[in-house]
SEGUNU-776197 format. One record per residue (C-alpha): residue in one letter; chain; x, y, z. Coordinates in nm, 3 decimals. Example, Ala and Ser with C-alpha at 12.3 -4.5 7.8 and 13.67 -1.06 7.14 Angstrom:
residues 2
<r res="A" chain="A" X="1.230" Y="-0.450" Z="0.780"/>
<r res="S" chain="A" X="1.367" Y="-0.106" Z="0.714"/>
END
This chain:
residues 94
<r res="X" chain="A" X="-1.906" Y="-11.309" Z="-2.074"/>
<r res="X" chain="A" X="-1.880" Y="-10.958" Z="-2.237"/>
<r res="X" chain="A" X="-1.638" Y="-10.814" Z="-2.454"/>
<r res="X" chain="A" X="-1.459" Y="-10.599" Z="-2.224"/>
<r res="X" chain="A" X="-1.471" Y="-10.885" Z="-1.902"/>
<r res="X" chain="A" X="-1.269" Y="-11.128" Z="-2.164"/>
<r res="X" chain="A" X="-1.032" Y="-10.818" Z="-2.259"/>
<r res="X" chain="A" X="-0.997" Y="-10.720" Z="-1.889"/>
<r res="X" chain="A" X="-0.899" Y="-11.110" Z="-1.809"/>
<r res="X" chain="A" X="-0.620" Y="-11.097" Z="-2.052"/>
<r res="X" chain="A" X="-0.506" Y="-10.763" Z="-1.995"/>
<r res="X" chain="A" X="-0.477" Y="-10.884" Z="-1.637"/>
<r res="X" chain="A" X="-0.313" Y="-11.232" Z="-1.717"/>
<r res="X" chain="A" X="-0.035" Y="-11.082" Z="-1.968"/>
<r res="X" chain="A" X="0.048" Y="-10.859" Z="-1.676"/>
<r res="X" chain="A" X="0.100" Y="-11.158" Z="-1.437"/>
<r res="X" chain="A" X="0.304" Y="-11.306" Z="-1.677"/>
<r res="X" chain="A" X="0.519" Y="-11.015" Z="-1.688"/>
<r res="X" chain="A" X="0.560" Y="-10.976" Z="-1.313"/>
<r res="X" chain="A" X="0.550" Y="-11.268" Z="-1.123"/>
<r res="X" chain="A" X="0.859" Y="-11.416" Z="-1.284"/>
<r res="X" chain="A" X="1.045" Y="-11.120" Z="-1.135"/>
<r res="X" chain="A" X="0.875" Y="-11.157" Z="-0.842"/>
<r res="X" chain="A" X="1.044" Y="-11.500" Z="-0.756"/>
<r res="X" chain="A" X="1.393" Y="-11.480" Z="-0.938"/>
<r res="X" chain="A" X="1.664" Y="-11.502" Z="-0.681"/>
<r res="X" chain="A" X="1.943" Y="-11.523" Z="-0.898"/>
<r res="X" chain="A" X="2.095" Y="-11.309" Z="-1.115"/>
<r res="X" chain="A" X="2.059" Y="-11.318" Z="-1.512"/>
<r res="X" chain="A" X="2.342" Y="-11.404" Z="-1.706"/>
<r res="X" chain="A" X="2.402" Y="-11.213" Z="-2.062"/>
<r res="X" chain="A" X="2.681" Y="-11.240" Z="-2.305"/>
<r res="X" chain="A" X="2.793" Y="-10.868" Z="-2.202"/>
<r res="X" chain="A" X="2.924" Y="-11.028" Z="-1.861"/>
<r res="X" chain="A" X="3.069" Y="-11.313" Z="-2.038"/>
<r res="X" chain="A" X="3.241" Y="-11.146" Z="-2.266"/>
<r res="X" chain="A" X="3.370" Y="-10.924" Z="-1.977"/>
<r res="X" chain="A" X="3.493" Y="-11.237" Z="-1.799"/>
<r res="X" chain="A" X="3.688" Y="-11.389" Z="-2.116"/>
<r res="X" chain="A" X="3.855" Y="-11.044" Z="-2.219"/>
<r res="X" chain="A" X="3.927" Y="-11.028" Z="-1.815"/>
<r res="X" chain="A" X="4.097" Y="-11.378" Z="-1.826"/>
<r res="X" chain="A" X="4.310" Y="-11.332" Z="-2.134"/>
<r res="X" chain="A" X="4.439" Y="-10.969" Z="-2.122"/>
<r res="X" chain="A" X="4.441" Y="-10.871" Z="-1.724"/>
<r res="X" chain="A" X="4.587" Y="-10.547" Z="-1.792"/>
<r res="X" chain="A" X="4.284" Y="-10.420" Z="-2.024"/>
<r res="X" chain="A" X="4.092" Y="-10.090" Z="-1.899"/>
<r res="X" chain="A" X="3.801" Y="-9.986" Z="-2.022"/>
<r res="X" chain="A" X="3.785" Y="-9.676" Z="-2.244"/>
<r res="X" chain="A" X="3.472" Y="-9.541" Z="-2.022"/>
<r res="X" chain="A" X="3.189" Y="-9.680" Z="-1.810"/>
<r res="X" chain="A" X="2.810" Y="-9.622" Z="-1.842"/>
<r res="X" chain="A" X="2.675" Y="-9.287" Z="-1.707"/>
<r res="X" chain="A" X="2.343" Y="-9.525" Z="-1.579"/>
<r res="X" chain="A" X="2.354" Y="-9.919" Z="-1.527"/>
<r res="X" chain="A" X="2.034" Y="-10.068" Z="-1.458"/>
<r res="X" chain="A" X="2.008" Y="-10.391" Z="-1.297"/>
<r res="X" chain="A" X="2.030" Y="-10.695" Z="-1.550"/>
<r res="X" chain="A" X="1.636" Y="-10.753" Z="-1.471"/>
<r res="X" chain="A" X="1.568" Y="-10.428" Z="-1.620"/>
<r res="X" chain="A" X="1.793" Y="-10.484" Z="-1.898"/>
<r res="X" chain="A" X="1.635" Y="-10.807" Z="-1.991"/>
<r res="X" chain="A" X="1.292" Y="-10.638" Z="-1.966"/>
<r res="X" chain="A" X="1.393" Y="-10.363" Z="-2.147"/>
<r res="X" chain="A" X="1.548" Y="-10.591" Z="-2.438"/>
<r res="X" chain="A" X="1.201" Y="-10.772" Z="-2.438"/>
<r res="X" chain="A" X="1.025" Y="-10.473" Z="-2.458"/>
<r res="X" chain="A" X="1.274" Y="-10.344" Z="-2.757"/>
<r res="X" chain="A" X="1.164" Y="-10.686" Z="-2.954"/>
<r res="X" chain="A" X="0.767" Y="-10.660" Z="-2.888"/>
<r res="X" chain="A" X="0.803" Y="-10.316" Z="-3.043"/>
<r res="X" chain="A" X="1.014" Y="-10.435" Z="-3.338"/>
<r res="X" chain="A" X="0.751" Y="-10.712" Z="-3.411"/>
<r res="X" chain="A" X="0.457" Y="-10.478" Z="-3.368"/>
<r res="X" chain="A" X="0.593" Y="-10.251" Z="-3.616"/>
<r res="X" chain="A" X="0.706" Y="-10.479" Z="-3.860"/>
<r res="X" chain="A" X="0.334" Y="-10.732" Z="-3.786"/>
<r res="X" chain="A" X="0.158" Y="-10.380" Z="-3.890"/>
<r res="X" chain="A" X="0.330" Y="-10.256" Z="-4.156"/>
<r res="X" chain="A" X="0.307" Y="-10.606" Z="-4.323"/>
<r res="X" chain="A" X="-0.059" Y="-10.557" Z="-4.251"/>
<r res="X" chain="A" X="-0.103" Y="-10.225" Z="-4.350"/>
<r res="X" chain="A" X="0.060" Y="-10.306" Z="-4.732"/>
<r res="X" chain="A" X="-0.191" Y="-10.626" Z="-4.746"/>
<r res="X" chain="A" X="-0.435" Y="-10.449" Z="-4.643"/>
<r res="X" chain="A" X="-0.362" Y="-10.196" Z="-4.925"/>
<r res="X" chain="A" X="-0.305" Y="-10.469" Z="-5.170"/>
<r res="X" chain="A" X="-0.643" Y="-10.639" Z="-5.139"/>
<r res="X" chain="A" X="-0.788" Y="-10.306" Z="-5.130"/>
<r res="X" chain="A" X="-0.680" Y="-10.215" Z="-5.447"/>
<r res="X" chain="A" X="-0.742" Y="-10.520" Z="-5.606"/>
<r res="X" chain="A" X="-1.101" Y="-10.533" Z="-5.513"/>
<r res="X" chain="A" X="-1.117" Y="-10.214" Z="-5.694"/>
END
């Protein structure tokens, strides 16, 4: 099996990961913002929000969106961690 058959495979298999889940969710995805909602709804009824979002995308998006947020916050920090190792055994093989 060739380089590029084996990265094809898992390029296709990380995808299917990502989308069948939301394929067969029927439910809805619970976050903190709705609970927090509920529980400042329960003990002051008479609140009002100061303003409501321009855009609100549904909470499948949000999640994905979130998850997306953290894979680029790891990739960052994973190569910048590499990136001064790399330096460091660099310069110390000099």
């Amino acid at each position: 099996m060739t380089t590029t058959t084996k990265n094809i495979l898992l390029l296709t298999g990380v995808i299917l990961l990502a989308v069948i889940p939301l394929l067969f969710v029927n439910g809805e995805f619970g976050g903190a913002d709705g609970a927090a909602e509920e529980m400042i709804k329960e003990l002051h009824p008479a609140y009002e929000p100061w303003f409501s979002s321009l855009l609100e995308p549904p909470p499948e998006t949000e999640s994905m969106l979130f998850a997306l947020q953290a894979a680029l916050g790891a990739g960052f920090i994973g190569y910048t961690i590499g990136l001064f190792k790399g330096r460091a055994s660099k310069s110390k093989s000099q």
